[in-house]
PLY file of the C-alpha trace (Angstrom):
ply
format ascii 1.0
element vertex 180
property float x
property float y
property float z
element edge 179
property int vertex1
property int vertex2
end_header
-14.94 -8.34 -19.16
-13.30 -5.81 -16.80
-15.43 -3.59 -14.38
-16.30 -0.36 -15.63
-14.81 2.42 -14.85
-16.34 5.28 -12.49
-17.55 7.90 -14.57
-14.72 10.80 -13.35
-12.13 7.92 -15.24
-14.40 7.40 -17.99
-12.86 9.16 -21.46
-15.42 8.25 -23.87
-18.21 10.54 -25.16
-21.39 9.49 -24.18
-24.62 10.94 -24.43
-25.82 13.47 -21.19
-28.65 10.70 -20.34
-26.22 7.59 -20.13
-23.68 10.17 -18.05
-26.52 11.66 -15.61
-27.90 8.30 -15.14
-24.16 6.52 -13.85
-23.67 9.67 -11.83
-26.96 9.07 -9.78
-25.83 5.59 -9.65
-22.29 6.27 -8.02
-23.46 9.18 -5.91
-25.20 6.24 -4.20
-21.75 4.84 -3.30
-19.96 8.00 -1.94
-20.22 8.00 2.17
-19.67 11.23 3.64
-17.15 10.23 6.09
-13.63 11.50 4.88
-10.54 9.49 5.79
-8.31 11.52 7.86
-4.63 11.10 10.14
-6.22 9.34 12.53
-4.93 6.30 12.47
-8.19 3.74 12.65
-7.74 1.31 15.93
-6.88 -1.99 13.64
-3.42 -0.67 13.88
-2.68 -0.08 17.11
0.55 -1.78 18.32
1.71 -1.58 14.87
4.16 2.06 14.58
5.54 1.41 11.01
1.82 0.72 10.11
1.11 3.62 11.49
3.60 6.06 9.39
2.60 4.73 6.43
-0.85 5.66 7.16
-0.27 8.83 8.07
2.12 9.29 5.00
-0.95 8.02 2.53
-3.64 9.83 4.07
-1.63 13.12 3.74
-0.60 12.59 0.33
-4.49 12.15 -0.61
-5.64 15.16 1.36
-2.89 16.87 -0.86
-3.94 15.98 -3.80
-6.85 18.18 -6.06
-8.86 15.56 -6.80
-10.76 13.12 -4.04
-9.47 9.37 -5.33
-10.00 6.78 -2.34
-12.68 7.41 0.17
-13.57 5.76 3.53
-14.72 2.81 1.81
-11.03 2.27 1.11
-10.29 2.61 4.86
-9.90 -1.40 5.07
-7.67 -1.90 1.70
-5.68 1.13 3.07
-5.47 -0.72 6.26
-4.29 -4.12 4.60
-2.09 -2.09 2.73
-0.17 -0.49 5.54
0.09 -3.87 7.38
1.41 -5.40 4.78
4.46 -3.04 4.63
4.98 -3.73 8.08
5.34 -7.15 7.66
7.37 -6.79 4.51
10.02 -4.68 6.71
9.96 -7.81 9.19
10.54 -10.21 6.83
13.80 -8.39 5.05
15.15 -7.75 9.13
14.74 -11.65 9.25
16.73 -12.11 6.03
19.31 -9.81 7.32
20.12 -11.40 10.78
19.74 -14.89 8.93
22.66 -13.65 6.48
24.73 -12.52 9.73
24.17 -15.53 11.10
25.27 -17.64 7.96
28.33 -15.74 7.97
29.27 -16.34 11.33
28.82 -20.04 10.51
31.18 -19.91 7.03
33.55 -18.17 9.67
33.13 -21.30 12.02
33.52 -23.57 9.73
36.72 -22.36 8.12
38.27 -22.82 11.40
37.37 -25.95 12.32
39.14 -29.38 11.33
36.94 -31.90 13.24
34.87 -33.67 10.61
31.72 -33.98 13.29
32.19 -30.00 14.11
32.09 -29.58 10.30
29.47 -31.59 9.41
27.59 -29.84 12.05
28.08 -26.94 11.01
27.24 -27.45 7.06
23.87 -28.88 8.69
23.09 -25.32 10.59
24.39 -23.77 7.14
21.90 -25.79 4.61
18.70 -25.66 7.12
19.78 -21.90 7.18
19.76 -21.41 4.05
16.42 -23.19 3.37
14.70 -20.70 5.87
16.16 -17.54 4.21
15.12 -19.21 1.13
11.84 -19.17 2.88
11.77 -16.07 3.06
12.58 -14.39 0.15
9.54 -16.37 -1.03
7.16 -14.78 1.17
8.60 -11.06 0.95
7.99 -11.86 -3.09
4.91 -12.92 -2.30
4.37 -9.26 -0.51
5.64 -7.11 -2.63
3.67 -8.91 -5.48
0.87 -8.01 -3.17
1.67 -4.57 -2.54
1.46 -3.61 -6.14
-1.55 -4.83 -6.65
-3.25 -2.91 -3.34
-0.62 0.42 -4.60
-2.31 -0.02 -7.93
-5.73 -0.23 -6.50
-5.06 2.81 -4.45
-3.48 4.87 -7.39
0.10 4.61 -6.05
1.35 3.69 -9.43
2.20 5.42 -12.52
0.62 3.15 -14.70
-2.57 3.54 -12.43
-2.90 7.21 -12.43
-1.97 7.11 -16.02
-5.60 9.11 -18.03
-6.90 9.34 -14.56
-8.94 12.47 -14.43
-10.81 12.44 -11.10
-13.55 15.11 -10.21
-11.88 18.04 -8.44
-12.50 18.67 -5.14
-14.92 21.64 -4.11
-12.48 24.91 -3.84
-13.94 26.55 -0.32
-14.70 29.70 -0.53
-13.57 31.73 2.08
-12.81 34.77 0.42
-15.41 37.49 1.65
-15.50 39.26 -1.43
-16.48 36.38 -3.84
-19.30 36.03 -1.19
-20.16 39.90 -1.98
-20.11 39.36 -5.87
-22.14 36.43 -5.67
-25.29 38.54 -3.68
0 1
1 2
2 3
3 4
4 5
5 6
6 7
7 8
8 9
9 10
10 11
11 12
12 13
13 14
14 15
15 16
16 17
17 18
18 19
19 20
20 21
21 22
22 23
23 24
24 25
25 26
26 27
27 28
28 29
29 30
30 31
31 32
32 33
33 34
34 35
35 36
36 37
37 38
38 39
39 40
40 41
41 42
42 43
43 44
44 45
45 46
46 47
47 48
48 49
49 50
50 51
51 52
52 53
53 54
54 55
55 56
56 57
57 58
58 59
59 60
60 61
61 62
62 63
63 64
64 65
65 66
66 67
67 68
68 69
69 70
70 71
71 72
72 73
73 74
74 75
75 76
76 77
77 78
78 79
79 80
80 81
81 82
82 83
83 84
84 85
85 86
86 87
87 88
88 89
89 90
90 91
91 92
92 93
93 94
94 95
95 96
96 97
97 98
98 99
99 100
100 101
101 102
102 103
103 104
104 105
105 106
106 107
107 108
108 109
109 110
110 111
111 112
112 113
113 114
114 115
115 116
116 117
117 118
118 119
119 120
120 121
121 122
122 123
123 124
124 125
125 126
126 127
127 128
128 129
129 130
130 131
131 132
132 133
133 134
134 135
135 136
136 137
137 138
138 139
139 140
140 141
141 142
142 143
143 144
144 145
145 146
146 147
147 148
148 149
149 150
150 151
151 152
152 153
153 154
154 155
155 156
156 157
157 158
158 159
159 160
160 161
161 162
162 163
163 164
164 165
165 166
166 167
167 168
168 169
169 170
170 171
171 172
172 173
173 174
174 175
175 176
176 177
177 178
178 179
Protein backbone atom coordinates (compact mmCIF):
# COMPACT_ATOMS: atom_id res chain seq x y z
CA UNK A 1 0.00 0.00 0.00
CA UNK A 2 1.37 3.44 -0.96
CA UNK A 3 1.95 6.25 1.71
CA UNK A 4 -0.74 8.55 2.12
CA UNK A 5 -0.89 11.53 0.85
CA UNK A 6 -0.48 14.94 2.91
CA UNK A 7 -3.72 16.31 3.44
CA UNK A 8 -3.18 19.73 1.00
CA UNK A 9 -2.90 16.60 -1.95
CA UNK A 10 -5.64 14.75 -0.53
CA UNK A 11 -8.99 15.03 -3.01
CA UNK A 12 -11.35 12.94 -1.21
CA UNK A 13 -14.17 14.19 1.06
CA UNK A 14 -13.71 13.32 4.41
CA UNK A 15 -15.40 14.20 7.41
CA UNK A 16 -13.99 17.72 9.41
CA UNK A 17 -12.81 15.28 12.43
CA UNK A 18 -10.65 12.82 10.22
CA UNK A 19 -9.30 16.28 8.31
CA UNK A 20 -8.58 18.35 11.69
CA UNK A 21 -7.08 15.38 13.22
CA UNK A 22 -4.23 14.69 10.01
CA UNK A 23 -3.72 18.44 10.05
CA UNK A 24 -2.54 18.42 13.79
CA UNK A 25 -0.63 15.45 12.81
CA UNK A 26 1.40 17.11 9.86
CA UNK A 27 1.67 20.50 11.51
CA UNK A 28 3.95 18.39 13.72
CA UNK A 29 6.24 17.85 10.68
CA UNK A 30 6.51 21.46 9.28
CA UNK A 31 10.00 23.16 10.68
CA UNK A 32 10.02 26.74 10.49
CA UNK A 33 13.22 27.13 8.77
CA UNK A 34 12.55 28.12 5.04
CA UNK A 35 15.00 27.01 2.36
CA UNK A 36 16.50 29.93 0.76
CA UNK A 37 19.61 30.89 -2.13
CA UNK A 38 22.02 30.14 0.10
CA UNK A 39 23.61 27.51 -1.09
CA UNK A 40 24.02 24.94 2.14
CA UNK A 41 28.02 24.17 2.68
CA UNK A 42 27.69 20.32 1.29
CA UNK A 43 28.23 21.96 -2.00
CA UNK A 44 30.96 23.93 -1.81
CA UNK A 45 33.58 23.23 -4.55
CA UNK A 46 30.82 22.08 -6.63
CA UNK A 47 29.64 25.49 -9.14
CA UNK A 48 27.19 23.55 -11.44
CA UNK A 49 25.74 22.17 -8.11
CA UNK A 50 25.50 25.29 -7.10
CA UNK A 51 23.28 26.86 -10.13
CA UNK A 52 21.04 24.32 -9.97
CA UNK A 53 20.37 25.11 -6.47
CA UNK A 54 19.94 28.41 -6.85
CA UNK A 55 17.71 27.79 -10.00
CA UNK A 56 15.33 25.29 -7.72
CA UNK A 57 15.17 27.30 -4.75
CA UNK A 58 13.99 30.33 -6.84
CA UNK A 59 11.55 28.52 -8.77
CA UNK A 60 9.91 27.33 -5.29
CA UNK A 61 10.01 30.76 -3.70
CA UNK A 62 8.07 31.65 -7.00
CA UNK A 63 5.65 29.51 -6.79
CA UNK A 64 1.98 30.24 -4.67
CA UNK A 65 1.95 27.37 -2.89
CA UNK A 66 4.89 26.13 -0.24
CA UNK A 67 5.73 22.34 -1.77
CA UNK A 68 9.30 21.21 -0.37
CA UNK A 69 10.49 22.55 2.90
CA UNK A 70 13.87 22.38 4.72
CA UNK A 71 13.36 18.88 5.41
CA UNK A 72 13.95 18.48 1.68
CA UNK A 73 17.23 20.44 2.00
CA UNK A 74 19.25 16.95 1.78
CA UNK A 75 17.14 15.31 -1.29
CA UNK A 76 17.53 18.83 -2.88
CA UNK A 77 21.14 18.51 -2.16
CA UNK A 78 21.48 14.87 -3.68
CA UNK A 79 19.56 16.14 -6.35
CA UNK A 80 21.80 18.96 -7.45
CA UNK A 81 24.91 16.71 -7.11
CA UNK A 82 23.67 14.37 -9.08
CA UNK A 83 23.32 16.75 -12.09
CA UNK A 84 26.73 17.63 -11.62
CA UNK A 85 27.94 14.40 -12.01
CA UNK A 86 25.59 13.61 -14.83
CA UNK A 87 27.27 16.71 -16.82
CA UNK A 88 30.75 14.92 -16.00
CA UNK A 89 29.90 11.82 -17.16
CA UNK A 90 28.43 13.05 -20.83
CA UNK A 91 32.03 15.48 -20.99
CA UNK A 92 33.70 11.97 -20.49
CA UNK A 93 31.64 10.41 -23.29
CA UNK A 94 32.44 13.28 -25.46
CA UNK A 95 36.32 13.38 -25.23
CA UNK A 96 36.13 9.43 -25.31
CA UNK A 97 34.24 9.81 -28.82
CA UNK A 98 37.10 12.40 -29.93
CA UNK A 99 39.44 10.21 -28.94
CA UNK A 100 37.92 7.10 -30.83
CA UNK A 101 37.91 9.13 -33.80
CA UNK A 102 41.32 10.09 -33.75
CA UNK A 103 42.08 6.37 -33.47
CA UNK A 104 39.64 5.26 -36.71
CA UNK A 105 41.79 8.18 -38.29
CA UNK A 106 45.05 6.31 -37.17
CA UNK A 107 44.16 3.33 -38.13
CA UNK A 108 43.08 4.08 -41.68
CA UNK A 109 46.51 5.20 -42.23
CA UNK A 110 48.42 2.67 -41.05
CA UNK A 111 49.51 -0.66 -42.96
CA UNK A 112 51.68 -2.36 -40.26
CA UNK A 113 49.63 -5.26 -38.96
CA UNK A 114 51.25 -4.74 -35.19
CA UNK A 115 50.37 -0.77 -35.49
CA UNK A 116 46.87 -1.99 -36.47
CA UNK A 117 46.28 -4.45 -34.16
CA UNK A 118 47.32 -1.95 -31.65
CA UNK A 119 45.29 0.27 -32.47
CA UNK A 120 41.89 -1.93 -32.76
CA UNK A 121 43.03 -2.87 -29.04
CA UNK A 122 42.93 1.05 -27.84
CA UNK A 123 39.63 1.13 -30.08
CA UNK A 124 37.67 -2.01 -28.35
CA UNK A 125 38.94 -1.15 -24.58
CA UNK A 126 37.65 2.37 -25.68
CA UNK A 127 34.74 1.49 -26.55
CA UNK A 128 34.05 -0.74 -23.50
CA UNK A 129 34.68 2.39 -21.20
CA UNK A 130 32.26 4.68 -23.13
CA UNK A 131 30.05 1.78 -22.95
CA UNK A 132 30.69 2.21 -19.32
CA UNK A 133 29.49 5.08 -19.27
CA UNK A 134 26.46 5.46 -20.90
CA UNK A 135 25.51 2.87 -18.26
CA UNK A 136 26.10 4.98 -15.40
CA UNK A 137 24.68 8.39 -16.92
CA UNK A 138 21.38 5.91 -17.45
CA UNK A 139 21.71 4.98 -14.25
CA UNK A 140 21.54 8.98 -13.30
CA UNK A 141 19.11 10.15 -15.17
CA UNK A 142 16.91 7.13 -14.03
CA UNK A 143 17.79 8.62 -10.71
CA UNK A 144 17.06 12.07 -11.38
CA UNK A 145 13.48 11.40 -12.21
CA UNK A 146 12.78 9.78 -9.43
CA UNK A 147 14.37 12.74 -6.92
CA UNK A 148 12.53 15.48 -9.87
CA UNK A 149 9.40 13.51 -9.16
CA UNK A 150 9.84 13.57 -5.48
CA UNK A 151 10.47 17.24 -5.62
CA UNK A 152 7.46 18.03 -7.99
CA UNK A 153 9.66 18.72 -11.06
CA UNK A 154 7.46 16.60 -13.18
CA UNK A 155 4.27 16.95 -14.89
CA UNK A 156 2.96 13.82 -13.94
CA UNK A 157 3.92 14.81 -10.25
CA UNK A 158 2.24 18.08 -10.01
CA UNK A 159 -0.57 16.58 -11.90
CA UNK A 160 -4.11 17.17 -9.02
CA UNK A 161 -1.56 18.70 -6.81
CA UNK A 162 -3.32 21.37 -4.88
CA UNK A 163 -0.92 22.55 -2.15
CA UNK A 164 -2.02 25.05 0.66
CA UNK A 165 -1.32 28.61 -0.51
CA UNK A 166 1.09 30.50 1.00
CA UNK A 167 0.07 33.36 3.55
CA UNK A 168 -0.47 36.67 1.21
CA UNK A 169 1.48 39.48 3.56
CA UNK A 170 -0.26 42.16 4.16
CA UNK A 171 1.42 45.20 3.76
CA UNK A 172 -1.13 47.32 2.51
CA UNK A 173 -1.91 50.02 5.29
CA UNK A 174 -5.37 50.32 4.47
CA UNK A 175 -6.46 46.62 4.80
CA UNK A 176 -4.75 47.12 8.26
CA UNK A 177 -7.33 50.19 8.78
CA UNK A 178 -10.44 48.08 7.66
CA UNK A 179 -9.54 45.31 9.73
CA UNK A 180 -9.55 47.73 13.26
Amino acid sequence: MPAPKPQDLNVRHDTLDDRDARDAGESAFVPSTELTVRVPVSLYGHEYAKKVWRRLIEIYQDLDAKIVSKLDEDMLVDYCLVMEELIGLDRLRDLSMVVLEKLRARADEIADPDSLYKIIKETNTLLREIKSVDARSDRKRTLLHKLRQSLYLTPRSRAGVNPEAKAPEDDDPMSELLDM
